[in-house]
C-alpha positions in Angstrom: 2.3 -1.8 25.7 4.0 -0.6 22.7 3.0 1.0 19.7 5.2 0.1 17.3 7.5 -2.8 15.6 10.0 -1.9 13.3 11.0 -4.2 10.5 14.2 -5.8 12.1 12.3 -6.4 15.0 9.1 -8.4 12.7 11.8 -10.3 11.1 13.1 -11.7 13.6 10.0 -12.2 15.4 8.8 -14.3 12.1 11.4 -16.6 12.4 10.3 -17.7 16.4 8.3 -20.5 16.7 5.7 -18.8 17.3 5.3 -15.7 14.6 3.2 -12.7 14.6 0.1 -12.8 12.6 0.2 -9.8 10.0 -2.5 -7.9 8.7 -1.8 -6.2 5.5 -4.8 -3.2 5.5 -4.8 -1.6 2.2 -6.7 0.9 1.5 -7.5 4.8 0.8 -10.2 6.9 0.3 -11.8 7.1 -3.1 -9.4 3.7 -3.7 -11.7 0.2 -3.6 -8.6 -1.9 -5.3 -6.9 -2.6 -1.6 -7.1 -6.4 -2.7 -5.3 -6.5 -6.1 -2.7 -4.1 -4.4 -2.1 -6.5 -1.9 -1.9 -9.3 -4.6 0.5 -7.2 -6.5 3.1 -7.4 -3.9 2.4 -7.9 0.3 4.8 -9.1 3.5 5.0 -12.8 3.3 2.3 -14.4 5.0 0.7 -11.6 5.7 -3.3 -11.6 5.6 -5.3 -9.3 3.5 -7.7 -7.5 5.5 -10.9 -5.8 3.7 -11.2 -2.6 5.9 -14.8 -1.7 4.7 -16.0 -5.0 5.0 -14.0 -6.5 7.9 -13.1 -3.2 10.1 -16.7 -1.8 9.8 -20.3 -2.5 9.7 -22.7 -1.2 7.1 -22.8 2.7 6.4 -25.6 4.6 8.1 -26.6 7.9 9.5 -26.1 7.8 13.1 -23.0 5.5 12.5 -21.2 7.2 9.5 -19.5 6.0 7.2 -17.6 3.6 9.0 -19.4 2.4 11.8 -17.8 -0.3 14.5 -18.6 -4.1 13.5 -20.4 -5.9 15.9 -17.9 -7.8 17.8 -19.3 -11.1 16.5 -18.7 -10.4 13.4 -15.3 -9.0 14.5 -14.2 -12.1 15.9 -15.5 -14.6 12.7 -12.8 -11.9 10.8 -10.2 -12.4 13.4 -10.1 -16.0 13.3 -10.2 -16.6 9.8 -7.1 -13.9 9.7 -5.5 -16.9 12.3 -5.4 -14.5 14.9 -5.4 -17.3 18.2 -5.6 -16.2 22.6 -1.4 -16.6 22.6 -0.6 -14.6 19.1 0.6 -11.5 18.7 -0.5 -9.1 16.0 1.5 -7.1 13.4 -0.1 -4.7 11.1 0.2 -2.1 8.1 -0.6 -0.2 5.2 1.4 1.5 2.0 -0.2 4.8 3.5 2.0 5.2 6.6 -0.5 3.4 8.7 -3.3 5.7 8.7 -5.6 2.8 7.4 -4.0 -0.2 9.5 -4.4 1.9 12.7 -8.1 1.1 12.6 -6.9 -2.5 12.9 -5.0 -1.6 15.8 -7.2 0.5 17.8 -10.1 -2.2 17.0 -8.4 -4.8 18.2 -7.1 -3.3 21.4 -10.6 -2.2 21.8 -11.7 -6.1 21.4 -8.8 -7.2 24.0 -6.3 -8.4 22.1 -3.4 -8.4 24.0 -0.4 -7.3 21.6 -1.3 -5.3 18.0 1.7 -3.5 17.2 2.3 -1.3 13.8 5.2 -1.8 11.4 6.7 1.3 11.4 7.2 2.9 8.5 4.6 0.6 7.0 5.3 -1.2 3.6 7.4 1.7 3.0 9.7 0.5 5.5 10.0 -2.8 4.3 10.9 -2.2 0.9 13.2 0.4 1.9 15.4 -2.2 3.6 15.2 -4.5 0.5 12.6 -7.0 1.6 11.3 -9.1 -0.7 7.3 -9.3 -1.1 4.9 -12.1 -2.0 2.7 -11.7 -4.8 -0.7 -13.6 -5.5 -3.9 -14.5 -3.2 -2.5 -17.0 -0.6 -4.8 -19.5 1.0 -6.4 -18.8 4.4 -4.0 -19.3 7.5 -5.0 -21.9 10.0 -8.4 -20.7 11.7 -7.3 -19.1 15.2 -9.4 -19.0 18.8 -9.4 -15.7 19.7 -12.2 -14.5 21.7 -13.2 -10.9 21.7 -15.3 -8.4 24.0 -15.4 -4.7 23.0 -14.6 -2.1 25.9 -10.7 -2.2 26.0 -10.5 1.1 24.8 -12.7 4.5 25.5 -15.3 5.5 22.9 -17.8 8.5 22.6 -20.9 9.6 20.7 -21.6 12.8 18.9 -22.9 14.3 22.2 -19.3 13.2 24.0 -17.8 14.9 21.2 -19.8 18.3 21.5 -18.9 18.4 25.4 -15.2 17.4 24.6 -15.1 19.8 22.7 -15.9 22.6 25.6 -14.8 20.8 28.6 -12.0 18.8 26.7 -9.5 18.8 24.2 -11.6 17.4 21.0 -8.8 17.2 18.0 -9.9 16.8 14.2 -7.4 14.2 12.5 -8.7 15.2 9.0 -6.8 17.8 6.6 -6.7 21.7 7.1 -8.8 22.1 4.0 -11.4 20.0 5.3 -11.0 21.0 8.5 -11.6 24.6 7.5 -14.5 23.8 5.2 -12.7 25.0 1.8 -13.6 21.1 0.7 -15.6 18.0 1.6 -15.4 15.3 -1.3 -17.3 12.9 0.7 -19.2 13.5 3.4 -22.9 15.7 4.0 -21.9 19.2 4.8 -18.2 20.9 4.9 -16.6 22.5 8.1 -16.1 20.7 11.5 -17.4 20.1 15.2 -17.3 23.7 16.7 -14.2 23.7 19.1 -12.6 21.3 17.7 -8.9 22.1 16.6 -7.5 21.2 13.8 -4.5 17.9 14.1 -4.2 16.5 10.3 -3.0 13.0 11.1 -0.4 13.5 8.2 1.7 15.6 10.7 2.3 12.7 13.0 4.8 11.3 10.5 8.4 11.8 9.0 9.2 11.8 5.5 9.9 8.7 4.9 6.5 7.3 6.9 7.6 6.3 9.9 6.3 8.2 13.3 7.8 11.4 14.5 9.9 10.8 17.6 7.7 10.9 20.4 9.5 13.9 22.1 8.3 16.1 19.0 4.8 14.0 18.8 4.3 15.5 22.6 5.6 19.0 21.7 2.9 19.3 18.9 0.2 17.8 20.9 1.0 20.3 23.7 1.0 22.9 21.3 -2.8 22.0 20.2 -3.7 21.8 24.0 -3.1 19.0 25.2 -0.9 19.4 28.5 -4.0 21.2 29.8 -6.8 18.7 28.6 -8.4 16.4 31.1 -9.6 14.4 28.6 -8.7 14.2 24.7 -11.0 13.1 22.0 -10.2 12.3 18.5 -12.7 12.5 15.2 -12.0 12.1 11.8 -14.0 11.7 8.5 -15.5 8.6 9.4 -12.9 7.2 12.3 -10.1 5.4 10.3 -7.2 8.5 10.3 -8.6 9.5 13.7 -6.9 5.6 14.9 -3.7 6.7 13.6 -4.3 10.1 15.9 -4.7 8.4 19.1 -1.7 5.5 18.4 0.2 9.0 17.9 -1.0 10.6 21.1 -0.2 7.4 22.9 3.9 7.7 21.9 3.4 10.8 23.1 2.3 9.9 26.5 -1.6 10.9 26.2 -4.4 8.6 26.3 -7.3 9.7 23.5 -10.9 8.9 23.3 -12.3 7.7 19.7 -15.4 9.1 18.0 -16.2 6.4 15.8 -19.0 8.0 13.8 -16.5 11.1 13.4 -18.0 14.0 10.5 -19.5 11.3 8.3 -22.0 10.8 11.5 -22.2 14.6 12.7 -22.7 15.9 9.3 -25.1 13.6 8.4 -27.7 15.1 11.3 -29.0 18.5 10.1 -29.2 19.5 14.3 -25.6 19.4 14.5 -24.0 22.7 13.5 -21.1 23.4 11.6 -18.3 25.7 12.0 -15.9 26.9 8.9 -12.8 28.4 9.0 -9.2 28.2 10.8 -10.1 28.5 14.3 -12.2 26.3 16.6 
């Protein structure tokens, strides 16, 4: 399955009879405008989705910040976005995917059958002189699609203790945060102890678009991950920690998610935190 669409390959597929449905997921930490940026300018036809609201269920403790959506409610989404049983799925960000790969890993996980990301993002697009559509469109055509959670592997804060001595548990989040100089968001600074630090911003090129998966695999080897017989993946509060695992997969590795990532872990005074470069 891939991982990836580039933009010649979404524009022609737009023009079958049958298009993509694309998900345009803006949004950033610290940033609740992801609406009026997508009004401001957005793929054509593309479909706004609210990642707080849509791609996670209410904050809480044991969840984090960002807790998985029941599947119900998951689905309600899903078909209002159009998605139907025979479409495929297309999405993206303006922050090299690193918010539209919880789309991607939550709708694998639901079993839909072909999410892709646009490589490059909106970057990409405007790059090759696209034009965008501005405005709130009305809602596609409702789709069918009927979702059941357990296409992809998960873990709990205990999972992600024992990956982190048995495993290989990787920390998607920035050095800094990683190393406990700063934590603008969460309960406590530092990270799980043995984790190792993987900022998700290292997956990608320049100009946003994924490293070639030869030097994706080189890095992840470098972190451990030739040796690992199973790989984990946390974040701050499991968005970024998506992008990780769509990473490790063009690499060739298969990840595990910990949804409730340091927004969960740090909120539980039990779990300890380490500080500094190393694990």
């Amino acid at each position: 399955m891939s991982v990836t669409i580039t933009v010649e390959e979404l524009r022609a597929r737009s023009a079958a009879d049958r298009p993509p449905v694309v998900l345009d997921v803006r949004w950033a930490l610290g940033d609740p405008h992801g609406r009026d940026h997508y009004a401001e300018g957005h793929i054509p036809g593309a479909v706004y989705v609210d990642l707080d609201r849509e791609l996670a269920a209410s904050p809480g403790e044991d969840g984090g910040r960002h807790p998985l959506p029941d599947v119900a409610d998951l689905q309600r989404a899903a078909r209002r976005w159009g998605i139907g049983e025979d479409r495929s799925v297309v999405v993206y960000d303006d922050l090299g995917n690193t918010a539209a790969a919880r789309a991607w890993w939550l709708l694998r996980h639901a079993g839909v059958g072909e999410v892709t990301l646009l490589d490059g993002a909106l970057g990409a697009w405007r790059a090759a002189g696209l034009p965008l559509e501005s405005g709130i469109p009305a809602d596609p055509v409702p789709g069918d699609v009927v979702l059941r959670y357990g296409g992809l592997p998960v873990t709990d804060a205990d999972g992600a203790a024992e990956l982190a001595v048995s495993g290989l548990l990787l920390d998607a989040r920035a050095a800094e945060r990683f190393r406990g100089e700063v934590e603008p968001v969460d309960p406590r600074a530092g990270h799980i102890p043995g984790a190792v630090s993987a900022p998700t911003g290292e997956n990608l090129a320049a100009d946003g678009r994924f490293l070639p998966a030869g030097e994706l695999r080189k890095r992840f080897e470098k972190k451990g991950a030739g040796a690992a017989s199973v790989i984990g993946v946390y974040c701050g509060s499991g968005v970024t920690a998506a992008h990780q695992i769509a990473a490790l997969e063009l690499a060739g590795f298969e990840a595990v998610l910990f949804p409730g990532s340091w927004s969960a872990w740090s909120a539980d005074p039990d779990r300890p935190a380490a500080k500094g470069s190393r694990p």
